[in-house]
C-alpha positions in Angstrom: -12.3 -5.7 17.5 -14.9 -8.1 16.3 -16.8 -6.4 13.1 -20.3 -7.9 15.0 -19.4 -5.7 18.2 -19.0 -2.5 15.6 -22.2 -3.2 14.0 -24.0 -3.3 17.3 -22.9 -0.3 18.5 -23.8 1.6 15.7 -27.3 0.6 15.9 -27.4 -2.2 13.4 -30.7 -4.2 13.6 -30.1 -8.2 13.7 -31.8 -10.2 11.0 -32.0 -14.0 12.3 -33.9 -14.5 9.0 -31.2 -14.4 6.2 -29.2 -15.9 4.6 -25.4 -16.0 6.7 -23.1 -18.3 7.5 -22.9 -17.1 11.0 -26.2 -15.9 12.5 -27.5 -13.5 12.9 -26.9 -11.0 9.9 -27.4 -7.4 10.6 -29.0 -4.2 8.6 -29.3 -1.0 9.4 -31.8 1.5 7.5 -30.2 5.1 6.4 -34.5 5.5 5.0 -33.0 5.7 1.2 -30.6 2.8 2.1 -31.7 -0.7 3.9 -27.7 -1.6 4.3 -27.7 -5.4 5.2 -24.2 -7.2 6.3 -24.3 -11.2 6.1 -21.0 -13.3 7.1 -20.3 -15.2 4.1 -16.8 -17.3 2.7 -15.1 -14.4 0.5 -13.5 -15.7 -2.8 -10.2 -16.1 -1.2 -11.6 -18.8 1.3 -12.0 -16.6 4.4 -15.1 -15.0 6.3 -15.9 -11.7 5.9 -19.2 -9.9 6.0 -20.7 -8.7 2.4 -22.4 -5.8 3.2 -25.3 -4.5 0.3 -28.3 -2.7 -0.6 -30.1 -0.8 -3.2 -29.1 3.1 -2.7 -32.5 5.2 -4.0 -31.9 9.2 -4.7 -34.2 11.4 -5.6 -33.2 10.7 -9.8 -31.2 7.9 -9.8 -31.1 4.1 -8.0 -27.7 2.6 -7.6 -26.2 -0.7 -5.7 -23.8 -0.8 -3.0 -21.8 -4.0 -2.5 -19.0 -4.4 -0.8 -17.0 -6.7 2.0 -15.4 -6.3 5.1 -13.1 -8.5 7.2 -14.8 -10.2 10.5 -12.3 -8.2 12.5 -11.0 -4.8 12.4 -8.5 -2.8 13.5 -10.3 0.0 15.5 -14.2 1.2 15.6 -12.7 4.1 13.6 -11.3 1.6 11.2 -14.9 0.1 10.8 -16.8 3.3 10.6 -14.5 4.6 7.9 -14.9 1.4 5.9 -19.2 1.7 6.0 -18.8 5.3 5.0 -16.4 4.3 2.2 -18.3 1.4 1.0 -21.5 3.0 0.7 -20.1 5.6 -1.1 -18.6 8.8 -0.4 -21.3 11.1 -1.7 -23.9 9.0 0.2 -26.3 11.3 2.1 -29.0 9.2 4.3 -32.6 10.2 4.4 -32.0 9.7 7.9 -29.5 11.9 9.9 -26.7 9.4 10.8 -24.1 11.2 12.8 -21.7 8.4 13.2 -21.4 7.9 9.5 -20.6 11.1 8.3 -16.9 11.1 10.9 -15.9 8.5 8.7 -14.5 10.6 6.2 -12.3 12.1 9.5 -11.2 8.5 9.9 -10.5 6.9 6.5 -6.6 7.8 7.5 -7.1 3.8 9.4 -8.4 2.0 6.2 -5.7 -0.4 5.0 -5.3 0.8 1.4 -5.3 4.2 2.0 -2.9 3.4 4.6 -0.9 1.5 1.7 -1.1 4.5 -0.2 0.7 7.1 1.9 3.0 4.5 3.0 3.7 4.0 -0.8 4.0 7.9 -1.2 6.8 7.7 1.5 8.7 5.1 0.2 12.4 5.6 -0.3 13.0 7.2 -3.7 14.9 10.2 -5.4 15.5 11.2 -9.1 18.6 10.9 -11.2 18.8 13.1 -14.5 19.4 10.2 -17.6 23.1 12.0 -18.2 24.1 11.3 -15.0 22.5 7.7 -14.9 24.3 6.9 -17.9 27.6 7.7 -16.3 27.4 5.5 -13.8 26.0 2.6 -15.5 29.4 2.8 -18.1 31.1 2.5 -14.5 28.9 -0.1 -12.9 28.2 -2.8 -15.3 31.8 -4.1 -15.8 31.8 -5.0 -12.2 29.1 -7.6 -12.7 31.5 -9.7 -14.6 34.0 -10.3 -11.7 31.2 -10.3 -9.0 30.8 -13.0 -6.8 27.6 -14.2 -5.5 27.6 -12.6 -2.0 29.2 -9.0 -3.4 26.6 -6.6 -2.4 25.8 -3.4 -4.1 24.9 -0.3 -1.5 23.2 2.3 -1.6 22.1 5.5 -0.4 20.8 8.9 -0.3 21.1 11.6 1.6 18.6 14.5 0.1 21.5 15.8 -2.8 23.6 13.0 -3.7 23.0 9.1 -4.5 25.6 7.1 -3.3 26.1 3.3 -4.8 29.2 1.6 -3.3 30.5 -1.8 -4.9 33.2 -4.0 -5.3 35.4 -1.5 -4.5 34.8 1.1 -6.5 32.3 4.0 -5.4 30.0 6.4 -7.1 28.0 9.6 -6.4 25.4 11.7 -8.5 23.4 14.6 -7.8 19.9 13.2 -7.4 16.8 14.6 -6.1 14.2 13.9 -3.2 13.5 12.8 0.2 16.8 11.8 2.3 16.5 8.1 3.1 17.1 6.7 6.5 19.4 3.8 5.6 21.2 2.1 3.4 20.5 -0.6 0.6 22.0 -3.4 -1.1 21.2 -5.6 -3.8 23.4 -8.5 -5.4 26.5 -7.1 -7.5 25.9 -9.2 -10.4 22.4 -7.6 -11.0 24.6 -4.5 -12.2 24.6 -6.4 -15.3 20.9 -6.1 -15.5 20.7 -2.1 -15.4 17.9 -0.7 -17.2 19.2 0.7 -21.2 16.4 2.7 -21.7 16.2 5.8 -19.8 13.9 8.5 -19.0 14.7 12.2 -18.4 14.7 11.7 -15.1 15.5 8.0 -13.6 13.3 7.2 -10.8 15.2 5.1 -8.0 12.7 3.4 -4.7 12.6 0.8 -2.8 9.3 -0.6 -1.6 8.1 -4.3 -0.2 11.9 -5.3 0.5 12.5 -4.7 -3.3 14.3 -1.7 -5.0 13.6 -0.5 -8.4 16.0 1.7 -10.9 14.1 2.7 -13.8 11.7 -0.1 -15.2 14.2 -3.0 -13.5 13.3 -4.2 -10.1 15.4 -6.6 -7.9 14.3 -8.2 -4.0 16.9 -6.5 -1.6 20.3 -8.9 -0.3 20.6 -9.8 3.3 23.6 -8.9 4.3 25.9 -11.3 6.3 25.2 -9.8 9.8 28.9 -9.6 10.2 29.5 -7.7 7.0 30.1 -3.9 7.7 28.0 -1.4 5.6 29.9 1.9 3.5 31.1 4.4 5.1 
């Protein structure tokens, strides 16, 4: 959905006088907000619309600034974004219906999207005595590792299961069951973390799995080559 379209249905007003890239700009008036959008080049070389104003309150003056892209995902995705940009406290002089179901919406903006996803991420806990076990266990492998020996592992709400080389180890560990499996090279075993916490944290997130404060990108696996049992 083109961000123009969204701005138009809400009622923006279009401004063929200012300053845009792309005419016309827009701005819509809350009565203690004129909020004006202008398509400009955003610092990383794309168009987006900057979208400002001076916020007045009955003690206090404050500036809104903020961007959005030239497409969005949804109207809810654009509604959300205006009511997040001018701030969440914001309470127009002027009843605006549509801006306060924003707050219902802000489930569709990218980065709180990010967020939960992040939440979710594959991860569980491993107490440091434990950890410690296996690492005595796991790092002479690295040594006689070849390049396309894969670590795996997995987890399946009680126990974490790493498989390598031959040789196969499970500790008690806490969290979420994960759906699958995961591998990383078997000469990063030489690479485990030394310092511990109480509790090692163990994730994977944006193809790359982290033990501790060590993180590695995830191995693709030969399609041929069958996963642990």
């Amino acid at each position: 959905m083109r961000t123009r379209e969204l701005f138009e249905m809400l009622g923006f007003q279009q401004d063929w006088e200012a300053n845009t890239d792309q005419r016309p700009a827009y701005y819509y008036d809350f009565g203690n907000l004129r909020l004006t959008a202008a398509e400009v080049m955003s610092d990383g070389l794309r168009p987006c619309f900057h979208l400002g104003g001076v916020q007045r309150g009955a003690n206090s003056i404050g500036m809104v600034d903020f961007e959005m892209p030239v497409e969005i995902e949804s109207y809810e995705q654009g509604v959300a974004w205006i009511w997040y940009g001018v701030g969440e406290k914001f309470e127009p002089r002027i009843p605006t219906s549509w801006l306060a179901e924003g707050q219902a919406w802000k489930k569709h903006l990218p980065w709180i999207r990010r967020m939960r996803d992040y939440e979710r991420r594959p991860q569980c806990l491993v107490e440091k005595n434990w950890f410690r076990v296996a690492i005595k266990k796991l790092r002479p492998l690295a040594a006689t590792a070849s390049e396309s020996d894969l670590v795996w592992l997995s987890f399946d709400g009680e126990s974490l299961r790493i498989a390598a080389c031959g040789a196969t180890i499970v500790l008690p560990a806490t969290g979420v069951a994960w759906g699958t499996h995961y591998a990383i090279k078997a000469t990063a075993l030489n690479h485990l973390p030394r310092r511990l916490t109480t509790h090692v944290p163990i994730s994977v997130w944006n193809t790359k799995l982290s033990i501790g404060s060590k993180v590695w990108h995830l191995a693709e696996p030969d399609p041929i080559a069958t996963r642990p049992a």
